[in-house]
N, C-alpha and C positions, 0 to 999 in steps of 0.2 A: 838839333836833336842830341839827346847825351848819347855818352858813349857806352858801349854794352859791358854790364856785371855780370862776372861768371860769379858765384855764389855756391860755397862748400857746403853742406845741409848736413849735419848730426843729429839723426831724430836717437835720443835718449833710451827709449822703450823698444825694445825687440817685437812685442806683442803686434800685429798685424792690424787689430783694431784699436791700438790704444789712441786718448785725445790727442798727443804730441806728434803724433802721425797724420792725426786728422788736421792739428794746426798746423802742421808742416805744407799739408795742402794747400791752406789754406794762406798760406803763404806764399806760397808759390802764385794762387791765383791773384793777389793783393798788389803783387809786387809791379812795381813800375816797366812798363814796357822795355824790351831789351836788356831784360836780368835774363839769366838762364841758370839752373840749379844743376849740380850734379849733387850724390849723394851715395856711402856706400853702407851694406848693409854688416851693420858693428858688431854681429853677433858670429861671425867668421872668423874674427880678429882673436889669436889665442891668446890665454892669456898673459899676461907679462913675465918672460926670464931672461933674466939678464944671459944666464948660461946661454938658453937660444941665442937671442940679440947677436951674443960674441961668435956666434958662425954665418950671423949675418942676417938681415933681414926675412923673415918668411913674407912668402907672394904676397897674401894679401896686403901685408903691411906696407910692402915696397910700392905697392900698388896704389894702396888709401896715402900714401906720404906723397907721392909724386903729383895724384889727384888733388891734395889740399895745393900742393907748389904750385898747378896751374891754376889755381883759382884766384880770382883778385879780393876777392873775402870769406867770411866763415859765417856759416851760421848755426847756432847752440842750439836745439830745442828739448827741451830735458823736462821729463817729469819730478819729482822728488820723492827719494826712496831715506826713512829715517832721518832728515833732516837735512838732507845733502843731496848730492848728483849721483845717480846708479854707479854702480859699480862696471855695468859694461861700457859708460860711455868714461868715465875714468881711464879705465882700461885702453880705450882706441888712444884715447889724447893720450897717455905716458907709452903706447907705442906709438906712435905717432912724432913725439918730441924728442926722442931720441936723438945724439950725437952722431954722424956730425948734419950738420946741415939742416936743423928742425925745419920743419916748411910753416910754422906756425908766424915765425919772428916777423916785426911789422903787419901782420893782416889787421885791417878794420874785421871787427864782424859785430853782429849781434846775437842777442839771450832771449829767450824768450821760452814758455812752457805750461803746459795744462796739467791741472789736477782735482780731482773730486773734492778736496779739501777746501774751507773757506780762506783759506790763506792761497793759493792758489801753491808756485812754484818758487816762493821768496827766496825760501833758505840755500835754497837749490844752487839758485841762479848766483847769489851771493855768495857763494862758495868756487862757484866757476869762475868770476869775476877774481878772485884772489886768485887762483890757477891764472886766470890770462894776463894778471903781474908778470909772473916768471915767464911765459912764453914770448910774450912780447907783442901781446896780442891787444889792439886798443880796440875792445868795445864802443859801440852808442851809447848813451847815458842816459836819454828818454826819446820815446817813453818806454818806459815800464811795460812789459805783455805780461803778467801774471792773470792765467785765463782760470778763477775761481770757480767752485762750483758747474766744472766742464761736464758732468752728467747731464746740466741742462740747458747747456749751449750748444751742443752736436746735434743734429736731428738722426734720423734711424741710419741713415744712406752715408752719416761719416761729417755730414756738410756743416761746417758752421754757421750756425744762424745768428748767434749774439751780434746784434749791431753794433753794439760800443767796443766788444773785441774785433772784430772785423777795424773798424776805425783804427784802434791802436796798430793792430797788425799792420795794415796799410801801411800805416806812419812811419813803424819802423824800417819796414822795407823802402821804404822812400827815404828815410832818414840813413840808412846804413849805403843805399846808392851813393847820397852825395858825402857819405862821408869817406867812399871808397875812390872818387871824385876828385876830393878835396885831399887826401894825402896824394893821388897820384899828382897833381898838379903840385906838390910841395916835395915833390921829391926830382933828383938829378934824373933828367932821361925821362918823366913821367907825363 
């Protein structure tokens, strides 16, 4: 039997109902036996000053940093707000990376993200993918979750019903275990 992934979950969207919430779910449900998620909610997280920073971390921050340190990966799920990643989830990650000690450096994680748009969460994700350069953060490569046209893949209750999203989700979550797997076994001590 593999060994168990804890798994850091960043839903993007504050909104309570929104789809990246709902695939965050669904996520969760997909995911290979012995994954476990924690997840904190990113709209606590002030917003970024450096002036703060320099008297030292606020709770929650110390909090969400120490939470991602324990975890053995990351996971993105981001809506797209103007052609990019929201501003509040921006916001957790640049407090969150912070000197010293980022807890981002080395994590496998994965991207993934719903939107009523027919392009689904491309831009989005592609923009966060440039962010996880400087963190040091090595994403999955595929597949691809951009969950398009998500108004009519949630049913009333939140649940996703799209099959072929459902599959990729899976995948990923399968794909992000062994890839969290595979750097432990290639690294000293793993």
């Amino acid at each position: 039997m593999a060994a168990s992934v804890r798994i850091f979950a960043f839903c993007g969207s504050l909104r309570n109902g929104s789809y990246n919430r709902m695939a965050l779910r669904a996520a969760r449900e997909l995911a290979p036996e012995g994954t476990s998620f924690d997840t904190v909610d990113i709209g606590a997280i002030p917003l970024y000053n450096e002036d703060v920073r320099a008297q030292g971390f606020p709770p929650p921050v110390a909090e969400m940093r120490e939470r991602i340190r324990a975890a053995d990966a990351i996971l993105f799920v981001t809506p797209e707000y103007n052609y990019s990643v929201p501003g509040v989830l921006k916001n957790a990650i640049d407090w969150a990376s912070r000197p010293p000690d980022q807890p981002f450096n080395g994590k496998p994680a994965a991207i993934m993200g719903a939107s009523p748009s027919m392009l689904g969460t491309g831009r989005a994700q592609y923009h966060l993918r440039q962010t996880c350069v400087f963190l040091n953060v090595f994403p999955v490569n595929q597949p691809e979750v951009l969950i398009a046209a998500a108004s009519k893949k949630f049913d009333e209750k939140g649940h996703l019903t799209d099959e072929a999203s459902r599959k990729f989700i899976g995948q990923l979550m399968q794909s992000l275990v062994d890839w969290t797997e595979q750097l432990r076994r290639s690294r000293p001590n793993g």
